[in-house]
C-alpha positions as CSV (number, residue, x, y, z in Angstrom):
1,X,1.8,27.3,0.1
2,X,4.4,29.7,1.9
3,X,7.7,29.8,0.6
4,X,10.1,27.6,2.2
5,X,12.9,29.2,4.2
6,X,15.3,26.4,4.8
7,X,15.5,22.5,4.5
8,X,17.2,20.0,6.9
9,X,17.6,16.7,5.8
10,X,18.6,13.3,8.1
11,X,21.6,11.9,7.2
12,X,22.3,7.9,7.7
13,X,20.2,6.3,5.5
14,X,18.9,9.1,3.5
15,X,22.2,11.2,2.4
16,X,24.6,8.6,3.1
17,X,23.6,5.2,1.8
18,X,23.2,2.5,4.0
19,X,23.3,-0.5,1.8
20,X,27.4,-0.5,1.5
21,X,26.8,-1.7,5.6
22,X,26.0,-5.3,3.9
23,X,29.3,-6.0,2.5
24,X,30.8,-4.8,5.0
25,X,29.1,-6.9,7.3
26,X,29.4,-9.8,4.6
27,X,33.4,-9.6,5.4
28,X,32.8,-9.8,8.9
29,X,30.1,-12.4,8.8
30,X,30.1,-15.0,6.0
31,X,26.7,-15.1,4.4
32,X,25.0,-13.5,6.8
33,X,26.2,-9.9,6.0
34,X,22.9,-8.6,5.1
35,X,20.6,-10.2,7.8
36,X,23.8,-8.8,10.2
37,X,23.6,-5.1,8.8
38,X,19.6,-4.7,8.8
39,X,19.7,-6.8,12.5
40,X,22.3,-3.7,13.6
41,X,20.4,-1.0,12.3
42,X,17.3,-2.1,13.4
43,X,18.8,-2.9,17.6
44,X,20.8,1.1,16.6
45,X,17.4,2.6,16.2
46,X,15.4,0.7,18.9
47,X,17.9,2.1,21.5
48,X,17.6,5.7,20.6
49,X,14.5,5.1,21.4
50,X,14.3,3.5,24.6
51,X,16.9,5.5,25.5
52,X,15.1,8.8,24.8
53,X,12.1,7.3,26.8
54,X,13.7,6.2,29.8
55,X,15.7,9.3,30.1
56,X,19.3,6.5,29.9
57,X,21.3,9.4,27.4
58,X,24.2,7.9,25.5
59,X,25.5,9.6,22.3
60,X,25.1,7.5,19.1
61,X,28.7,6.8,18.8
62,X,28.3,4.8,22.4
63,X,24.7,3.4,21.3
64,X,26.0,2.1,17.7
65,X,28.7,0.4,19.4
66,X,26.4,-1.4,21.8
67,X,24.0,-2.2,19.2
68,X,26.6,-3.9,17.2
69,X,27.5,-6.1,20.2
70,X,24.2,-7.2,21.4
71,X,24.0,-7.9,17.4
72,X,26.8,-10.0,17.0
73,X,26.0,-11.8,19.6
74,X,22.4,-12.7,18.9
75,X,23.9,-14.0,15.6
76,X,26.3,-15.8,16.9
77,X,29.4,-13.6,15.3
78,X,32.1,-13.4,16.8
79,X,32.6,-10.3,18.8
80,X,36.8,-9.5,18.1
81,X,35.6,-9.8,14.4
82,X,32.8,-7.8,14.4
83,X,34.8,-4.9,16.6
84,X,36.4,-4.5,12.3
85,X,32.9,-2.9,11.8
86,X,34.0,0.4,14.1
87,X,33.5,3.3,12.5
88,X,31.4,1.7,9.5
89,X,28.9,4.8,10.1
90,X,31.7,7.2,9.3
91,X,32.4,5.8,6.0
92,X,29.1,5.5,4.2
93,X,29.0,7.5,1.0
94,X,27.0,9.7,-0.2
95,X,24.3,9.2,-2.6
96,X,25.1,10.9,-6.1
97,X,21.6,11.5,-6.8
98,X,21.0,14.1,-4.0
99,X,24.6,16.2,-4.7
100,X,23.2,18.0,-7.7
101,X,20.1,18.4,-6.1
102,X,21.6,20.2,-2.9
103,X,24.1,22.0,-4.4
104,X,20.9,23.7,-6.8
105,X,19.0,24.4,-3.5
106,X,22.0,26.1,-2.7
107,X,22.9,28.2,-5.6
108,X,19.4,29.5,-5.6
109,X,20.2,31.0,-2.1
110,X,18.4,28.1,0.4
111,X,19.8,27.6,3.7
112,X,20.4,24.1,3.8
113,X,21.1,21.9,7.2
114,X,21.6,18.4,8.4
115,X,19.6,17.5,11.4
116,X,20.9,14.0,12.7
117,X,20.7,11.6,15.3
118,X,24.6,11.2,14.8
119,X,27.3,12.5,17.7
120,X,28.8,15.3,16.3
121,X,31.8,14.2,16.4
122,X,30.5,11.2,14.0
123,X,28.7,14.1,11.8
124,X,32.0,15.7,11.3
125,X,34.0,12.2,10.3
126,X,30.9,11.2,8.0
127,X,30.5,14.5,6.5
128,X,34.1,15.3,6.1
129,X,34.8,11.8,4.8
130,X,32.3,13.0,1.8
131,X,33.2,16.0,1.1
132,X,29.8,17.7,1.9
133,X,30.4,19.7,4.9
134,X,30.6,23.1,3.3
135,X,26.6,22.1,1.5
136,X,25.9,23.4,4.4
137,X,24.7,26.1,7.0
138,X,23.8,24.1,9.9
139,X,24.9,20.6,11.0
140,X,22.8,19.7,14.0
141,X,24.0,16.6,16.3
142,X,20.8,15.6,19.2
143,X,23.7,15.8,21.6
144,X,22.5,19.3,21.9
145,X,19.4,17.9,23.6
146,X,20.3,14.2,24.6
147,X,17.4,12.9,22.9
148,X,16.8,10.9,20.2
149,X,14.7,11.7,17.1
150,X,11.6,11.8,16.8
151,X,11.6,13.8,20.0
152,X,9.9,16.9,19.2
153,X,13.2,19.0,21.2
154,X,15.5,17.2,18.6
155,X,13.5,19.2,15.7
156,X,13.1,22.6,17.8
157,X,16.9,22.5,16.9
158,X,16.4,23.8,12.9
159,X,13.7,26.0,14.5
160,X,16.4,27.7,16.5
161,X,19.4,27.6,14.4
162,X,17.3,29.0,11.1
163,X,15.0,31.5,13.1
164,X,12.0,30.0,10.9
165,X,9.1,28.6,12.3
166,X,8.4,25.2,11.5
167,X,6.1,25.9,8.3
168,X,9.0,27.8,7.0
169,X,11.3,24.4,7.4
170,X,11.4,21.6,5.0
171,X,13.0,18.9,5.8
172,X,13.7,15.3,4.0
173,X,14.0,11.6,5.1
174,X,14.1,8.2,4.0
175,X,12.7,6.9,7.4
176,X,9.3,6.5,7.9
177,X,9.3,7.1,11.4
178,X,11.6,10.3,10.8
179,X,8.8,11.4,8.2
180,X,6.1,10.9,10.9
181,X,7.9,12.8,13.7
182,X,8.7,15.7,11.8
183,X,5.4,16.1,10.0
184,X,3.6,16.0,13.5
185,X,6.2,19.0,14.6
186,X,5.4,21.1,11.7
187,X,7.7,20.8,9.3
188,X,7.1,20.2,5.7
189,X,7.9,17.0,5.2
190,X,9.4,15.0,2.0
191,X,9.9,11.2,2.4
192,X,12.3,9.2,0.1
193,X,10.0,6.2,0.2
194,X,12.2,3.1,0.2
195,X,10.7,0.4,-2.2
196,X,9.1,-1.8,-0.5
197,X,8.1,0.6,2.2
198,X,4.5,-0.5,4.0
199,X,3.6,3.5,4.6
200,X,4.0,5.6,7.2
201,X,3.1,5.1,11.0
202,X,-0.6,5.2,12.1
203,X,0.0,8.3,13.9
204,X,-2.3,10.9,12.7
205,X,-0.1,13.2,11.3
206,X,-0.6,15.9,8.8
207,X,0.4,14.8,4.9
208,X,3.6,13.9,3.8
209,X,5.0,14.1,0.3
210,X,6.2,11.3,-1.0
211,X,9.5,12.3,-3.2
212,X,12.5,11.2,-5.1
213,X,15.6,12.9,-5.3
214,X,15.2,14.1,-8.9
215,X,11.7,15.8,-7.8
216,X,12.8,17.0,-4.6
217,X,12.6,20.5,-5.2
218,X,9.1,20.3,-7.2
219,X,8.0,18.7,-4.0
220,X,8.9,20.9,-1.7
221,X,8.1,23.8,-4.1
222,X,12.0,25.0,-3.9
223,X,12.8,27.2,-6.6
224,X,15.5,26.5,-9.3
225,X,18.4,29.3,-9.2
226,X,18.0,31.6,-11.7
């Protein structure tokens, strides 16, 4: 297997941790903070998507705030409380698991990138907030395209940013779909299967590794710094 040149990894959801969106949403929404945070993530993503197809660009700052208020309002939460869940995304922390991980991929001398859905203006609050931003080389924001993952033009953007052809990249999500899209551009892909998780998409793509974050690097085949 060729040596890998760089990994790119997704951020919400797979480097930031989702699951503190439930009690925040719990504040907001009395016992229906969990049902509210998975209802929000789930309109989030399905607008990227419809957004990407019909050519309707917003950045994800516009598009999470929209999902939040079609939301609240299917649920029957009141939209001047839910408005306290601005800027939620930009305050997710990071999981502990992957830091030593990363920061080993980067002591032996791997370029390392985020490749996000996020505004970059939201990748700079989020990563700032956690103290990650200097992990690493590339932080790439689909605004640079005005399409949504799993576009194929939103991955071109490690391609052209590392100067690696998409064999060379690696690149790690916990989203299925994310997993799928990538795989069927090129890259090689490691998935941080959620329990739980059905499988991947019936898309025909080529094999994706199914990883945690302790054998990450095994998985990918990323050597340890000497």
């Amino acid at each position: 297997m060729r040596a890998l040149r760089a990994v790119y990894l997704d951020l919400y959801g797979t480097l930031l941790d989702l699951a503190p969106l439930d009690a925040a949403c719990e504040i907001v929404a009395p016992g229906q903070g969990e049902t509210l945070a998975r209802a929000w993530r789930a309109e989030q993503l399905r607008l990227t998507w419809l957004r990407t197809i019909t050519g309707r660009w917003a950045d994800f700052e516009a598009v999470t705030a929209g999902a939040l208020r079609t939301t609240a309002a299917r649920l029957g939460v009141d939209g001047s409380a839910a408005a306290a869940l601005d800027g939620a995304f930009d305050r997710l922390p990071a999981r502990p698991e992957a830091l030593p991980v990363l920061r080993a991929m980067r002591d032996g001398g791997m370029r390392l990138g985020v490749l996000s859905n996020g505004s970059r203006s939201m990748l700079e609050r989020a990563l700032g907030a956690t103290g990650l931003t200097a992990l690493f080389d590339d932080i790439l924001s689909v605004d640079a395209v005005r399409r949504y993952k799993p576009d194929p033009e939103v991955y071109a953007l490690a391609v052209a940013a590392s100067r690696n052809e998409p064999a060379d990249i690696g690149f790690v999500t916990a989203n299925d779909w994310d997993a799928a899209g990538a795989a069927a551009f090129g890259f090689r892909v490691a998935w941080l299967r959620p329990a739980g998780s059905i499988g991947l998409p019936a898309l025909d793509v080529p094999d994706v590794a199914v990883a945690t974050w302790a054998d990450l690097a095994a998985v990918l085949e990323v050597a340890e710094p000497a």
